[in-house]
PDB file with SEQRES, HELIX, SHEET and CRYST1 records, atoms N, CA, C and O in Angstrom:
SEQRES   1 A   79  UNK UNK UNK UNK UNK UNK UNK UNK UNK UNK UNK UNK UNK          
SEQRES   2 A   79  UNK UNK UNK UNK UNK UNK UNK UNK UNK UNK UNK UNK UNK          
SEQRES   3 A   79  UNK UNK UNK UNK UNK UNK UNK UNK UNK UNK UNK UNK UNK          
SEQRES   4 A   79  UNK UNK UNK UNK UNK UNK UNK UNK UNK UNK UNK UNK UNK          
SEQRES   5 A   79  UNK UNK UNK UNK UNK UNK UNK UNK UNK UNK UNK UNK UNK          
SEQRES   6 A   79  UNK UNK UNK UNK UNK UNK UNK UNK UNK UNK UNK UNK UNK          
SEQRES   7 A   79  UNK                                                          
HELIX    1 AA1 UNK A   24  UNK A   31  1                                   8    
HELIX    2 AA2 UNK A   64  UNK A   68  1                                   5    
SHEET    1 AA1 4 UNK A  14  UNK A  15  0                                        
SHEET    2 AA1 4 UNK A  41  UNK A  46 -1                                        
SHEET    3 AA1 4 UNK A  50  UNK A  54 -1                                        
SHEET    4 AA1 4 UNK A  59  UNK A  63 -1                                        
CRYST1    1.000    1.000    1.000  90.00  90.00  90.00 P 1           1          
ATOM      1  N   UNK A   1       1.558  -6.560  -5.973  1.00  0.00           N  
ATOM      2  CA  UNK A   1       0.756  -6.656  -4.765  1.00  0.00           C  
ATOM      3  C   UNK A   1       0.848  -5.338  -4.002  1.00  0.00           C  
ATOM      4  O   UNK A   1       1.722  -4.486  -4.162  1.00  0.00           O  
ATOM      5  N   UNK A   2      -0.302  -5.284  -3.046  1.00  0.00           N  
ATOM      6  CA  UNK A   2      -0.182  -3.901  -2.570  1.00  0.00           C  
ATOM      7  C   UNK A   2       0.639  -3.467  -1.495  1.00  0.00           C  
ATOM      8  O   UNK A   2       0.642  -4.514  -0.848  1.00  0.00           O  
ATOM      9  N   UNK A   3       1.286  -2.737  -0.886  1.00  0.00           N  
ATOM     10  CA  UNK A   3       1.930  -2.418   0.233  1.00  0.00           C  
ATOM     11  C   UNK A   3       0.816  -2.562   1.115  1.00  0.00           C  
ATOM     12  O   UNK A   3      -0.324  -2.193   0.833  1.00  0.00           O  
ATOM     13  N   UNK A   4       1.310  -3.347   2.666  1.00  0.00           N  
ATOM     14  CA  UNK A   4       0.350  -3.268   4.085  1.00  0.00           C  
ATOM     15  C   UNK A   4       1.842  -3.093   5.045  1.00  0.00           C  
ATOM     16  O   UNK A   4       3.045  -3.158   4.792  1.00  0.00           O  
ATOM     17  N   UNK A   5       1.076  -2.861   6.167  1.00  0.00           N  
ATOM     18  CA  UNK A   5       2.166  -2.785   6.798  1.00  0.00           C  
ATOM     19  C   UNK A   5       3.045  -3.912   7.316  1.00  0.00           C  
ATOM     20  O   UNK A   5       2.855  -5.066   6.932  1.00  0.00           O  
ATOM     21  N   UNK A   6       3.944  -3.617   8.129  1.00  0.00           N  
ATOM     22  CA  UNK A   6       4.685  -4.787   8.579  1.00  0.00           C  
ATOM     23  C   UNK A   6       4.048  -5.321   9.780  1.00  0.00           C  
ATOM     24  O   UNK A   6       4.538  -6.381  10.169  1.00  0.00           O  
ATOM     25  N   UNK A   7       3.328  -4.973  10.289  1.00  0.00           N  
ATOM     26  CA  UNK A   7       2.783  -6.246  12.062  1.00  0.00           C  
ATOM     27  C   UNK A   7       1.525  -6.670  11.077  1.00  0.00           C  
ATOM     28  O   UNK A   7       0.537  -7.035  11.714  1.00  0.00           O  
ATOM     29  N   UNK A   8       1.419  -6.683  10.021  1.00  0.00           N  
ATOM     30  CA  UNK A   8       0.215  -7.524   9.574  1.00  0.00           C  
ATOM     31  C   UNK A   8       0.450  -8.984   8.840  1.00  0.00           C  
ATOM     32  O   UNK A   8      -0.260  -9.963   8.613  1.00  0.00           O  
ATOM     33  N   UNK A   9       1.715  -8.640   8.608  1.00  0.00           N  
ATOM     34  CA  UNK A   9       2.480  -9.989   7.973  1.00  0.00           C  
ATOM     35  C   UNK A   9       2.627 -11.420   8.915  1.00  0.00           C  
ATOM     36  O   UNK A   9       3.127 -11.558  10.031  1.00  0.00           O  
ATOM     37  N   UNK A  10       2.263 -11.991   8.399  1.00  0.00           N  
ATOM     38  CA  UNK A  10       2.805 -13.719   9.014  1.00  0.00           C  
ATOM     39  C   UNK A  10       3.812 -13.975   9.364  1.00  0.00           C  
ATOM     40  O   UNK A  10       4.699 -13.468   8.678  1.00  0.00           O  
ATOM     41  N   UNK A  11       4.245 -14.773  10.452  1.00  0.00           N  
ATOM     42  CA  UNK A  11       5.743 -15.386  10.773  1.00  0.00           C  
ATOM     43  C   UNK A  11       6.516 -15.934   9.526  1.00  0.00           C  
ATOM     44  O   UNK A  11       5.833 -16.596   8.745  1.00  0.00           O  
ATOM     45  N   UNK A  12       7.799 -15.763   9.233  1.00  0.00           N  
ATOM     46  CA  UNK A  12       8.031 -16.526   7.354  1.00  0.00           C  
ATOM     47  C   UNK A  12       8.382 -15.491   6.512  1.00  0.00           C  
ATOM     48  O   UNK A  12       9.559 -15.210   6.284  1.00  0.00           O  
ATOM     49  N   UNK A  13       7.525 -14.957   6.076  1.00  0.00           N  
ATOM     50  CA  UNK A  13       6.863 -13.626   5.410  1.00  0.00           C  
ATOM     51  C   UNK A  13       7.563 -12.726   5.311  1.00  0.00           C  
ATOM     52  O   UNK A  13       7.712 -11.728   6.015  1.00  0.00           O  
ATOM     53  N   UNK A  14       8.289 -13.246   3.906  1.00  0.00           N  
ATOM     54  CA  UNK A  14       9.146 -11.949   3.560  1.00  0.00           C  
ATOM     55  C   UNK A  14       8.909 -10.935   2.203  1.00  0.00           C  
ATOM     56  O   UNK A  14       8.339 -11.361   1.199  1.00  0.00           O  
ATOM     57  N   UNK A  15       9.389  -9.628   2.303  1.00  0.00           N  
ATOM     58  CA  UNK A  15       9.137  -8.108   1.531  1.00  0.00           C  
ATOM     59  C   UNK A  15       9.613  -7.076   1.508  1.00  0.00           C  
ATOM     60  O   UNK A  15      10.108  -6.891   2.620  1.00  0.00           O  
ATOM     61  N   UNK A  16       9.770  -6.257   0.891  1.00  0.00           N  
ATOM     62  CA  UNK A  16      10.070  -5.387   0.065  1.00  0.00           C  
ATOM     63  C   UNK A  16      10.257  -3.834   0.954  1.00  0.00           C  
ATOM     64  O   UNK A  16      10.167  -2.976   0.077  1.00  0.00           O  
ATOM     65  N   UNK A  17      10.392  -3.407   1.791  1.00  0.00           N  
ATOM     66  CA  UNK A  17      10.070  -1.864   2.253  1.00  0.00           C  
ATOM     67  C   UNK A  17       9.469  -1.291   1.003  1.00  0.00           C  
ATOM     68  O   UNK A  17       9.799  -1.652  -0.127  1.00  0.00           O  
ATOM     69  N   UNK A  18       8.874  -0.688   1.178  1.00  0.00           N  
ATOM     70  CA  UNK A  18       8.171   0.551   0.238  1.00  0.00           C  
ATOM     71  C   UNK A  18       8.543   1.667   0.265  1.00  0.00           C  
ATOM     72  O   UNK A  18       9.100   2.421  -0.533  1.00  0.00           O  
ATOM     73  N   UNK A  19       7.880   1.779   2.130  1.00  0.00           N  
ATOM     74  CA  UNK A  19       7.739   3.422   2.522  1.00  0.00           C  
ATOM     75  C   UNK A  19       7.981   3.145   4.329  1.00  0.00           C  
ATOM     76  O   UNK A  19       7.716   2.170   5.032  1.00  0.00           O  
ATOM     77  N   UNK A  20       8.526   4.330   4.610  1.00  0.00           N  
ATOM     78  CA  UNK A  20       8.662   4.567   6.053  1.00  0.00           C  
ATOM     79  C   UNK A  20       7.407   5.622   6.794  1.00  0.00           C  
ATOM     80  O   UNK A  20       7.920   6.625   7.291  1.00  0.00           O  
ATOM     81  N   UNK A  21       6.403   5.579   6.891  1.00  0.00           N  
ATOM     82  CA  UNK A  21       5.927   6.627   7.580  1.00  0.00           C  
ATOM     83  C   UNK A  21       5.853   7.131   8.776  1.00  0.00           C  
ATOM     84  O   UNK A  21       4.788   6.897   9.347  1.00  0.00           O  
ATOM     85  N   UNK A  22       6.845   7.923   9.521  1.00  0.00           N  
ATOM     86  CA  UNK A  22       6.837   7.756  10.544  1.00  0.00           C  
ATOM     87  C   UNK A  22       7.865   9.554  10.503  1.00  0.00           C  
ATOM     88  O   UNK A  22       8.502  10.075   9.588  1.00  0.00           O  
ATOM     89  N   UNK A  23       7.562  10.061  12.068  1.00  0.00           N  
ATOM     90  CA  UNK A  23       8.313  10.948  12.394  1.00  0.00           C  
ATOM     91  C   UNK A  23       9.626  10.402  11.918  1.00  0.00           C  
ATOM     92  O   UNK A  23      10.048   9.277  11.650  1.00  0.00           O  
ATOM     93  N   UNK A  24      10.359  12.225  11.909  1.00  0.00           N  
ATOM     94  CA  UNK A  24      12.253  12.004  11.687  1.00  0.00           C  
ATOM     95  C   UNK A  24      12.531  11.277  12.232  1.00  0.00           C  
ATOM     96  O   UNK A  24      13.031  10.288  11.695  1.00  0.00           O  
ATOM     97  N   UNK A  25      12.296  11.376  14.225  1.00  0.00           N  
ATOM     98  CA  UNK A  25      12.798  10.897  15.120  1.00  0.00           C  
ATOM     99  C   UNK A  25      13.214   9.223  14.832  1.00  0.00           C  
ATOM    100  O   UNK A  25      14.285   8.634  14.687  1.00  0.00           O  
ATOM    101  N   UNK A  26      11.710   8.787  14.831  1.00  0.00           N  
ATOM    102  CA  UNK A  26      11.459   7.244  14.628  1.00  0.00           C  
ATOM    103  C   UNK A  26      12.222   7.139  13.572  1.00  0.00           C  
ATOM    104  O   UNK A  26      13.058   6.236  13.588  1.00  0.00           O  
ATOM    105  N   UNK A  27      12.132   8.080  12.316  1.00  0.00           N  
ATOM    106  CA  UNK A  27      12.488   7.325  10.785  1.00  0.00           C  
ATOM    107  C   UNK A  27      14.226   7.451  11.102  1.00  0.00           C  
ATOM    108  O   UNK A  27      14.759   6.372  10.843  1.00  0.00           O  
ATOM    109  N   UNK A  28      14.780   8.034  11.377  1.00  0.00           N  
ATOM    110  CA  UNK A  28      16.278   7.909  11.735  1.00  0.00           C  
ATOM    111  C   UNK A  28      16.640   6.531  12.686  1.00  0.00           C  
ATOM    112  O   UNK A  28      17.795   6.137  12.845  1.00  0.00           O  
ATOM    113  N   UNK A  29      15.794   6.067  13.109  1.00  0.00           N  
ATOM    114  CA  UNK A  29      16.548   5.217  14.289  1.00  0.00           C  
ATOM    115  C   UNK A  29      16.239   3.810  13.421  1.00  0.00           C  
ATOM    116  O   UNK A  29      16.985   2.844  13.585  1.00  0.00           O  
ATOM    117  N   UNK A  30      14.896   3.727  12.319  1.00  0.00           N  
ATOM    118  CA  UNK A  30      14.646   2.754  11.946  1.00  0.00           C  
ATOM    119  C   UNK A  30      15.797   2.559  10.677  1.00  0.00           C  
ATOM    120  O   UNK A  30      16.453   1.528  10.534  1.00  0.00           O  
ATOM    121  N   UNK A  31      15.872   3.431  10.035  1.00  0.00           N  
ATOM    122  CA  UNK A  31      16.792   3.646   9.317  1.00  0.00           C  
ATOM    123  C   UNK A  31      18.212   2.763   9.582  1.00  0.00           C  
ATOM    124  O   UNK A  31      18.588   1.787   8.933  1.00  0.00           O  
ATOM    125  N   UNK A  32      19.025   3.533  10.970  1.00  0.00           N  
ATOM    126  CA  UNK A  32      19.824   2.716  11.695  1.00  0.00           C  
ATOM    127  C   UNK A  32      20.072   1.997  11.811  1.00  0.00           C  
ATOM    128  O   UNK A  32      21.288   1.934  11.994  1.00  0.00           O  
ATOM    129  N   UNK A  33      19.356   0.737  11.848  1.00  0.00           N  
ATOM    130  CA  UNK A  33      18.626  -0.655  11.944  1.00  0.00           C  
ATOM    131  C   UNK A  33      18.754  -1.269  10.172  1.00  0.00           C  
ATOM    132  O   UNK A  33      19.021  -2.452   9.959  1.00  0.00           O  
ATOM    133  N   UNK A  34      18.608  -0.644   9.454  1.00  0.00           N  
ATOM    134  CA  UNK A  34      18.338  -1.379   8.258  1.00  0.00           C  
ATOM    135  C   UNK A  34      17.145  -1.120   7.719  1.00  0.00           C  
ATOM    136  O   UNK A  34      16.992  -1.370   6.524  1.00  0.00           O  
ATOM    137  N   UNK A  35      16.257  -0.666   8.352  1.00  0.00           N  
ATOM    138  CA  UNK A  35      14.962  -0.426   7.451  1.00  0.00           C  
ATOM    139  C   UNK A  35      14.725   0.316   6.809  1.00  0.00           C  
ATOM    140  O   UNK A  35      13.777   0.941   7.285  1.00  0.00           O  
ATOM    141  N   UNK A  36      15.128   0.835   5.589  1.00  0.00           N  
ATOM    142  CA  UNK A  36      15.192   1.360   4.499  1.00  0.00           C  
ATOM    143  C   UNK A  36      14.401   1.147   3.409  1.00  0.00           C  
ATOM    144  O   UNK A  36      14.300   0.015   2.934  1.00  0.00           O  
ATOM    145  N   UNK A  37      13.756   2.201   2.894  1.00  0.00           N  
ATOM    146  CA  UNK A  37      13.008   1.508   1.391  1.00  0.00           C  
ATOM    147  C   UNK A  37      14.014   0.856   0.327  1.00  0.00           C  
ATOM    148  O   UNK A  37      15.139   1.185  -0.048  1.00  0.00           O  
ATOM    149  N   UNK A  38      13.286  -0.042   0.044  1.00  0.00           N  
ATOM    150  CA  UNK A  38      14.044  -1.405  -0.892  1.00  0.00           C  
ATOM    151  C   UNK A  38      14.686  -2.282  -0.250  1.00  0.00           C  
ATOM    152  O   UNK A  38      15.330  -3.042  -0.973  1.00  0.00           O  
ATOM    153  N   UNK A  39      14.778  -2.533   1.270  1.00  0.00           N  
ATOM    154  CA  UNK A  39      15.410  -3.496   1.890  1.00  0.00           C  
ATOM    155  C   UNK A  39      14.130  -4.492   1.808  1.00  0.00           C  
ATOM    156  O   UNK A  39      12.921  -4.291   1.698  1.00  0.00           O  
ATOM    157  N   UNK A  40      15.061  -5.839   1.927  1.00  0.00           N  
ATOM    158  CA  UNK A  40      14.226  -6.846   2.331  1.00  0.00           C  
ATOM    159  C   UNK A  40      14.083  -7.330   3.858  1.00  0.00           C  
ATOM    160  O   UNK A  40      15.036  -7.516   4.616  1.00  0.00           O  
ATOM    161  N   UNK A  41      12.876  -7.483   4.140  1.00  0.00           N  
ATOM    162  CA  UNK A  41      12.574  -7.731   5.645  1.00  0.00           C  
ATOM    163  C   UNK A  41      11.925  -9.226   5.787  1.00  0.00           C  
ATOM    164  O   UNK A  41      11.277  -9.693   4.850  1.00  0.00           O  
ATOM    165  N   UNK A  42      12.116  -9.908   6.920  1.00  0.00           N  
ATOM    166  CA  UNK A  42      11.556 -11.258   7.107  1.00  0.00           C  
ATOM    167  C   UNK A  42      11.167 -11.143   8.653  1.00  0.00           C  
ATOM    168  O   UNK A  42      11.817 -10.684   9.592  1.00  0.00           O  
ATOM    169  N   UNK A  43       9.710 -11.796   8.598  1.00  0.00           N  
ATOM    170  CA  UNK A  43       9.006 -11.889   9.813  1.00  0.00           C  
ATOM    171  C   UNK A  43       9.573 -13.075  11.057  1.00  0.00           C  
ATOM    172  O   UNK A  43       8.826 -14.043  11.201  1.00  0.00           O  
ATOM    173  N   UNK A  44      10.373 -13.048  11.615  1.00  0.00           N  
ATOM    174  CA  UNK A  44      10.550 -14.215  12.182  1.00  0.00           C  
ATOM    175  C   UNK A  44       9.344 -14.669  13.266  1.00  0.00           C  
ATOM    176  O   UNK A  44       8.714 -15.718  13.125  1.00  0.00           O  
ATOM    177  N   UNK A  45       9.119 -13.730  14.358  1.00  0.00           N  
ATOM    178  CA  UNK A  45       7.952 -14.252  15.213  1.00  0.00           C  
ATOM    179  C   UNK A  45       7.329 -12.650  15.418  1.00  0.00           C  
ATOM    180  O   UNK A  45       7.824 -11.527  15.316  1.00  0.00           O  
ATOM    181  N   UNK A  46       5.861 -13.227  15.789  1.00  0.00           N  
ATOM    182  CA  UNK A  46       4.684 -11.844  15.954  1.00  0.00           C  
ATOM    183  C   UNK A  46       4.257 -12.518  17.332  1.00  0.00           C  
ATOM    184  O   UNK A  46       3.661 -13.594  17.376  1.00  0.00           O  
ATOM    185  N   UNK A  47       4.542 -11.937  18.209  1.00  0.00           N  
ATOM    186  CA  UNK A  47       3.748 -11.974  19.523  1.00  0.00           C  
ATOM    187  C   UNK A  47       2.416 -11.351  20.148  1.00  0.00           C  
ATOM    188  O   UNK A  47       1.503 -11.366  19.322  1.00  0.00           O  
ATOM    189  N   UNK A  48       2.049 -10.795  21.413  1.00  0.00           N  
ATOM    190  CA  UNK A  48       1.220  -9.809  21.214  1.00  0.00           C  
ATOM    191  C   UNK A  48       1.491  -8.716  20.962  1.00  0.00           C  
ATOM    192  O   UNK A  48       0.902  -8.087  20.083  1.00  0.00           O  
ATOM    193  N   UNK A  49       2.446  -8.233  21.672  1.00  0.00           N  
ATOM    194  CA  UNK A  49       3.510  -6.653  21.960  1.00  0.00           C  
ATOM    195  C   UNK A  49       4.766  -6.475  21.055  1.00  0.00           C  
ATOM    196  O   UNK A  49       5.139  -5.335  20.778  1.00  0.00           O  
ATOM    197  N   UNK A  50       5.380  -7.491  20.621  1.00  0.00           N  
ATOM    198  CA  UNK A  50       5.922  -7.130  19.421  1.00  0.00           C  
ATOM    199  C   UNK A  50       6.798  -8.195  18.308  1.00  0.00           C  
ATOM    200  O   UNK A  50       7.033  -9.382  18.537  1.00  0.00           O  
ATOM    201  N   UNK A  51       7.072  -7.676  17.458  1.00  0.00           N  
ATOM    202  CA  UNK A  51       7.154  -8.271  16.407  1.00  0.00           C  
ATOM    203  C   UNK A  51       8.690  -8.459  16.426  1.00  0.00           C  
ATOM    204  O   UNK A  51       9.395  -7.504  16.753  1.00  0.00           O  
ATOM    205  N   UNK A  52       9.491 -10.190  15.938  1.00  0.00           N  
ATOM    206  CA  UNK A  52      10.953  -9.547  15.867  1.00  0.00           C  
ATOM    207  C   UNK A  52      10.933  -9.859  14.249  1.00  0.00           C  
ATOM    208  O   UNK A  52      10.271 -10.691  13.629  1.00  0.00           O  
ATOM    209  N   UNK A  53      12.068  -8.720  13.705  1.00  0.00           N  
ATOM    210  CA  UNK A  53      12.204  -9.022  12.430  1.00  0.00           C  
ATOM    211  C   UNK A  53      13.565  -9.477  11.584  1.00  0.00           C  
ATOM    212  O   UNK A  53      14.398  -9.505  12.490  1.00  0.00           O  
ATOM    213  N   UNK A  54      14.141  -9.785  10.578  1.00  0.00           N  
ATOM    214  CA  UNK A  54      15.262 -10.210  10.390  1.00  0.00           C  
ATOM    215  C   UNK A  54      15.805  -9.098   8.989  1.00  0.00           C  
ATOM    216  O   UNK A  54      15.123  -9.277   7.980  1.00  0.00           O  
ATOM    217  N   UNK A  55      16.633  -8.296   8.880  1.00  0.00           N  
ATOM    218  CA  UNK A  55      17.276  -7.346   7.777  1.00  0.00           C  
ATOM    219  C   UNK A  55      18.298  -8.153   7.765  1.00  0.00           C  
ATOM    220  O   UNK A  55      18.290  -9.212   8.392  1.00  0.00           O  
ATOM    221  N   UNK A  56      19.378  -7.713   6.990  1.00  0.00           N  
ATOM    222  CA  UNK A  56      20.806  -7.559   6.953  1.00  0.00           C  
ATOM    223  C   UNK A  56      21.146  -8.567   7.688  1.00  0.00           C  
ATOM    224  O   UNK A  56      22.163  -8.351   8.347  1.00  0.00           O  
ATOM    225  N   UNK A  57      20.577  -9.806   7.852  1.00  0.00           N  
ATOM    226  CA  UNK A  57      21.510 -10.215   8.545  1.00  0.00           C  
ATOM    227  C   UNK A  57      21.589 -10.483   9.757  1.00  0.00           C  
ATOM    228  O   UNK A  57      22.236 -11.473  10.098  1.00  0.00           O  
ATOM    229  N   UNK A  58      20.826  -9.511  10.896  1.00  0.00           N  
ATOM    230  CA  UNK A  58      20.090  -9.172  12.236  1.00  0.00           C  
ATOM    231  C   UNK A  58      18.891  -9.212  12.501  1.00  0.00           C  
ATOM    232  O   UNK A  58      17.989  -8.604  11.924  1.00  0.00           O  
ATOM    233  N   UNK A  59      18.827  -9.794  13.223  1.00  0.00           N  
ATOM    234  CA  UNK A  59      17.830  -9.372  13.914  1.00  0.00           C  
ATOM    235  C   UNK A  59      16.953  -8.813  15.099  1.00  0.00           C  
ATOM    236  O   UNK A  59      17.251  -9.194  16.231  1.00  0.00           O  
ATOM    237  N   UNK A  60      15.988  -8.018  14.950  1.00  0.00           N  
ATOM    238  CA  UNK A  60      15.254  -6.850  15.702  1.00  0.00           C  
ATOM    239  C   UNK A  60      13.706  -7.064  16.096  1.00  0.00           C  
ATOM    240  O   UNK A  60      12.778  -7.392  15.357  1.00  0.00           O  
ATOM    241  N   UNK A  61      13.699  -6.745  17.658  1.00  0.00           N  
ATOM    242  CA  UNK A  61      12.596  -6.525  18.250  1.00  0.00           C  
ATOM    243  C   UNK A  61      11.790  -4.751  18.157  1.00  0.00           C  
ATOM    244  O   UNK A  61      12.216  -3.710  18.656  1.00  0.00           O  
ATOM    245  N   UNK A  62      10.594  -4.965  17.372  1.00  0.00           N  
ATOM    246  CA  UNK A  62      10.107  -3.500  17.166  1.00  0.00           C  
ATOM    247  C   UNK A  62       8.643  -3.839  17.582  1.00  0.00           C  
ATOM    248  O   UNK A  62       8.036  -4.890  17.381  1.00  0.00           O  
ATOM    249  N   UNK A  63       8.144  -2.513  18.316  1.00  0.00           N  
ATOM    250  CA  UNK A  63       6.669  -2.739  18.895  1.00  0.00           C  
ATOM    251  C   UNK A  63       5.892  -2.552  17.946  1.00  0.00           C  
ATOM    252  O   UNK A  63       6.274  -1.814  17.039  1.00  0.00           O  
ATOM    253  N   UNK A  64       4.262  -3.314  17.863  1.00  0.00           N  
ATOM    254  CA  UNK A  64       3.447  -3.215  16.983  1.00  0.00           C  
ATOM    255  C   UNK A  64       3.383  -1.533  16.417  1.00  0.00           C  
ATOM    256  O   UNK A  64       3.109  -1.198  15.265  1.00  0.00           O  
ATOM    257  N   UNK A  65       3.735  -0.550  17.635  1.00  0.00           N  
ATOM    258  CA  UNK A  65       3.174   0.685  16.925  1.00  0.00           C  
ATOM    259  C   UNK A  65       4.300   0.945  15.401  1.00  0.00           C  
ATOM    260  O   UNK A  65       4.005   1.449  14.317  1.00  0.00           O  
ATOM    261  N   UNK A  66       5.334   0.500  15.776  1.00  0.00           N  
ATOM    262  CA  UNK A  66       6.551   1.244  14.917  1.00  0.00           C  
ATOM    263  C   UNK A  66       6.801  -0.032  13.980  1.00  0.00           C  
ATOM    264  O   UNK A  66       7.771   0.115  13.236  1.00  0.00           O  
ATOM    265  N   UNK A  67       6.319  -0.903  13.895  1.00  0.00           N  
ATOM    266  CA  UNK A  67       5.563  -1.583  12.849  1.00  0.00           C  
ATOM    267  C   UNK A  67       4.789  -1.497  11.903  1.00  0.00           C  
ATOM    268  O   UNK A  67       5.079  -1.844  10.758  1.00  0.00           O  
ATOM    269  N   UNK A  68       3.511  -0.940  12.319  1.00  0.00           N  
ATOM    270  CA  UNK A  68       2.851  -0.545  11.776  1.00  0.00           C  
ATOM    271  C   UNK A  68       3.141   0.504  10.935  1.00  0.00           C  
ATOM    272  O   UNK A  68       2.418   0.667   9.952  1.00  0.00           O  
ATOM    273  N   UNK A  69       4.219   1.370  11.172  1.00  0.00           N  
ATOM    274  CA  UNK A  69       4.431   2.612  10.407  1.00  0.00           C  
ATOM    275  C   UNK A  69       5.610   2.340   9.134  1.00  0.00           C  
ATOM    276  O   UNK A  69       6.325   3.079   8.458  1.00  0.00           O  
ATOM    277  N   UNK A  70       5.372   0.811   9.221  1.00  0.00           N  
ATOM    278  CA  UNK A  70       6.863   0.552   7.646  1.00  0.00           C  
ATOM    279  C   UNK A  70       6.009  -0.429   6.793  1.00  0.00           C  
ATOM    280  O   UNK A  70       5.665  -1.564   7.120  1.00  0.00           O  
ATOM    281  N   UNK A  71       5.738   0.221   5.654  1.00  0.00           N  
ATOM    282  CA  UNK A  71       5.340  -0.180   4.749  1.00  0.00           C  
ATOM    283  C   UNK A  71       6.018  -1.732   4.225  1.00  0.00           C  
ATOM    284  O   UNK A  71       7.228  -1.908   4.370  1.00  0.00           O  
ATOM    285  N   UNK A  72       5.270  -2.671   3.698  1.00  0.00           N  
ATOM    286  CA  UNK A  72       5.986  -3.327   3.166  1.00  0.00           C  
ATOM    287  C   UNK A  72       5.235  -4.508   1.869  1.00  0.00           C  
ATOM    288  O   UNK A  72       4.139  -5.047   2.023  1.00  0.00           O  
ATOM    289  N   UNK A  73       5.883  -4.647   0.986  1.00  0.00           N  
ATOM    290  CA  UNK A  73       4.992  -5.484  -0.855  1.00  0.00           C  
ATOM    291  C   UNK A  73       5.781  -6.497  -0.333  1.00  0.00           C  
ATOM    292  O   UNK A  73       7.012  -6.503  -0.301  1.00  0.00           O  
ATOM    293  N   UNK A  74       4.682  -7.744   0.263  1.00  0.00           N  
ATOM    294  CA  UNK A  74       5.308  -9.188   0.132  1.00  0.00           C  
ATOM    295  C   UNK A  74       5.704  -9.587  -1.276  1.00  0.00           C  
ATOM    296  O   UNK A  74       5.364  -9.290  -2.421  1.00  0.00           O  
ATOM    297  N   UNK A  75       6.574 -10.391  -0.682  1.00  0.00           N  
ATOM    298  CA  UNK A  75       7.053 -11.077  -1.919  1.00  0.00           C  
ATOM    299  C   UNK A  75       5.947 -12.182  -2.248  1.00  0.00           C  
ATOM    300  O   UNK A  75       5.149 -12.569  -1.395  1.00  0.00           O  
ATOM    301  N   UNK A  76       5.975 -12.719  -3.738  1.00  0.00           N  
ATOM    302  CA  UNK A  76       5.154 -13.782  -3.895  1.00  0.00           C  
ATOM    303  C   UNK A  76       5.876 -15.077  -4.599  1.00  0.00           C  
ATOM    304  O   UNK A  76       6.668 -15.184  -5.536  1.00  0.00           O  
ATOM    305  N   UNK A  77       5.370 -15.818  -3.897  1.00  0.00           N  
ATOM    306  CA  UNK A  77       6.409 -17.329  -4.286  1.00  0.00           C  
ATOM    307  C   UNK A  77       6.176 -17.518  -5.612  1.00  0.00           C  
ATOM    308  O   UNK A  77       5.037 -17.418  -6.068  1.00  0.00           O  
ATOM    309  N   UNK A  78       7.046 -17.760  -6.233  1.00  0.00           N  
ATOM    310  CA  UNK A  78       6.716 -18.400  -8.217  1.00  0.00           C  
ATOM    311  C   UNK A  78       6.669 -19.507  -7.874  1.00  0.00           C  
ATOM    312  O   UNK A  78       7.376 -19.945  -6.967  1.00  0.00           O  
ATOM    313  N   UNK A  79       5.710 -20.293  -8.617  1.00  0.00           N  
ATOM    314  CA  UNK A  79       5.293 -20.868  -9.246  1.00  0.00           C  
ATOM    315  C   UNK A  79       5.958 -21.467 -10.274  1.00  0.00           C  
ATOM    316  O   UNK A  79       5.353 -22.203 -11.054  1.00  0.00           O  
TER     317      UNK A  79                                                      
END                                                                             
């Protein structure tokens, strides 16, 4: 499946990091956090203003913009 970003995903909705696109600045702090390519990420709730998400274990409030800039390949349920 293809990489979209992460504020496009459903509440539930868990995947894959891909890619980080984003300044050093941002990409160091997301990093920090756990968001790393090949981590797995889970959508817990999408509001209007921002999204919280669940890594490692934690979980994190990130605004749609810096959302938008982390790639992520849902997973797909088997069947």
């Amino acid at each position: 499946m293809a990489s979209c970003p992460l504020s496009l995903l459903s509440p539930g909705t868990a995947g894959k990091i891909t890619a980080v696109h984003a300044g050093q600045g941002l990409r160091l702090r997301l990093y920090a956090l756990g968001l790393v390519p090949e981590a797995t990420v889970t959508v817990v709730t999408r509001d209007r203003g921002s999204i919280i998400v669940s890594v490692c274990g934690c979980r994190y409030a990130l605004s749609r913009g810096m959302a938008m800039k982390v790639l992520i390949a849902p997973e797909v349920a088997a069947q």
